[in-house]
Structure formats: C-alpha cells, structure tokens
C-alpha positions, 0 to 999 in steps of 0.5 A: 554665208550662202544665205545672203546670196539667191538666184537672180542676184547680181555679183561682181568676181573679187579678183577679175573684172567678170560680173553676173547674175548667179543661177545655181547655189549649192552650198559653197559652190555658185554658178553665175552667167555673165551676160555674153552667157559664159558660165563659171562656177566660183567659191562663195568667197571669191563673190561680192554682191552687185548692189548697182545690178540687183533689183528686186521686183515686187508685184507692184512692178506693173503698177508702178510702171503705169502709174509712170507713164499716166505721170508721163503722159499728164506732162505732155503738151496736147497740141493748141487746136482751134475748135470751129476756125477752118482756114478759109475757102480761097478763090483766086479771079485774077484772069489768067487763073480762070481762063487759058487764053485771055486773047480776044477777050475785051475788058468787059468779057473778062470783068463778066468771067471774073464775076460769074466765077464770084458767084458761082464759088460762094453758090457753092461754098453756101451749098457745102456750109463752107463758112468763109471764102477770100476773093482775091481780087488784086487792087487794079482799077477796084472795078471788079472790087466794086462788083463783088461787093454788089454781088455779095450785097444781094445775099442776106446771109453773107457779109463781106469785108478786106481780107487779113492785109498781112496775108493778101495785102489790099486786094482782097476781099473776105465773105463770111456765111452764116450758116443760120439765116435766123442770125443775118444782119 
C-alpha cells in the first residue's frame, strides 16, 4: 500500500483538518510536514492522497512556463507610437511673455520686438532641424499676423499656415520646415 504514496506528495489527515506534503515513508509508518513546518508521524492508513496539492513537474516545467509567458507577452498591447511627428516647437509673442515691462514702449517697438523674436525662434529652430514652430500670435488687429507671414514668405524652405483652431483657436499661425531644400515649394 505504500506504493501509491512518494515523498513530495501532498495527503490530507482522514480524521483531522491537517494536510502536508510527506517527507519520509518507511514501511507503514509516513512523516509528513505541514506548512507552518509541524511534523507528525501517522499510519499509512489514516492518509488520503491530496489530489488539489500534488503536482508533478516534468522537465518540461521551464519550457512551459516560457512558452506562457511568450503567449503572455503576444497579447499585450504595445503602446500607438507616431513614428516622425514630434509635438511642435511653440513660441508664444504675446508682449508680456518677451519683455518684463512694456511701459514706455510705443506700439512700433513692441511689433519690432514681436517680430525680431519670429525671426530669431525659426533661425533656430531651422538650425536644430526642428520641423515645426506655432507662432501664437493672438488675433488682435492681425497686424503682427501680417508681418509674420512676410517673414515666413522670405524663406524658401518654410510654409506657413493657421495652426490647429481646437488647440490655439484663430490666433495662430503654423510654419512647417523642410528640412531638404530639394523638396521646397
């Protein structure tokens, strides 16, 4: 009858609420370990085997488990990335962000300010091949709208357009850079 038992298999206690896994079988006699790690020595018939604990491993158990997690990892969702559009450089010229004090500036030296602050922005942003640049320039008048897009028309590899209304409304304007001159318009 001890046959149909082996270290490592997990048994129940007919007659108590104890379960373990055995650790010693001579003859009649079977030394199981519960898992607060008690030891009790019982009689071969006062044992059930513990179908719910006893698990055999092969030695396919890590290939298994791989193979799991290879099925695991298939499933999840790699996060959308767009490849090549890069948020926009944003470049703000509404006076108060250029300068600290606009007090005794007239209306001129501000336009001045807000348009050599254009120019310099897409300098750079031509010179780090940054690809695009939102001007936001407010709605106002539309005179500073005007210069910037006499600015922007004296490059060859830019064009311009509004920029994205949900996002800065009517007061903005959108230059995109190529950054191979062969495709200039």
């Amino acid at each position: 009858m001890s046959s149909q038992y082996k270290i490592g298999q997990g048994v129940t206690l007919l007659d108590d609420d104890l379960s373990g896994v055995i650790t010693k079988i001579e003859g009649e006699k079977i030394l199981i370990t519960s898992k607060d790690g008690f030891e009790f020595e019982v009689s071969i018939k006062e044992i059930v085997p513990n179908k719910m604990l006893d698990l055999e491993f092969d030695d396919d158990f890590d290939d298994l488990i791989n193979e799991k997690e290879k099925a695991y990892s298939k499933k999840k969702k790699q996060p959308i990335k767009n490849k090549g559009v890069l948020p926009p450089m944003e470049v703000d010229l509404h006076i108060h962000h250029l300068t600290k004090s606009e007090r005794g500036m007239s209306a001129h030296d501000k336009l001045n300010l807000q348009v050599d602050t254009a120019r310099r922005k897409l300098e750079y942003a031509i010179l780090k091949r940054i690809q695009r640049v939102v001007f936001i320039h407010g709605v106002g008048e539309g005179v500073l709208r005007v210069e910037l897009e006499y600015l922007f028309s004296r490059y060859d590899t830019v064009k311009y357009y509004d920029a994205d209304y949900q996002k800065y409304g009517l007061g903005a304007t959108e230059v995109y850079i190529y950054q191979n001159s062969n495709h200039a318009m």
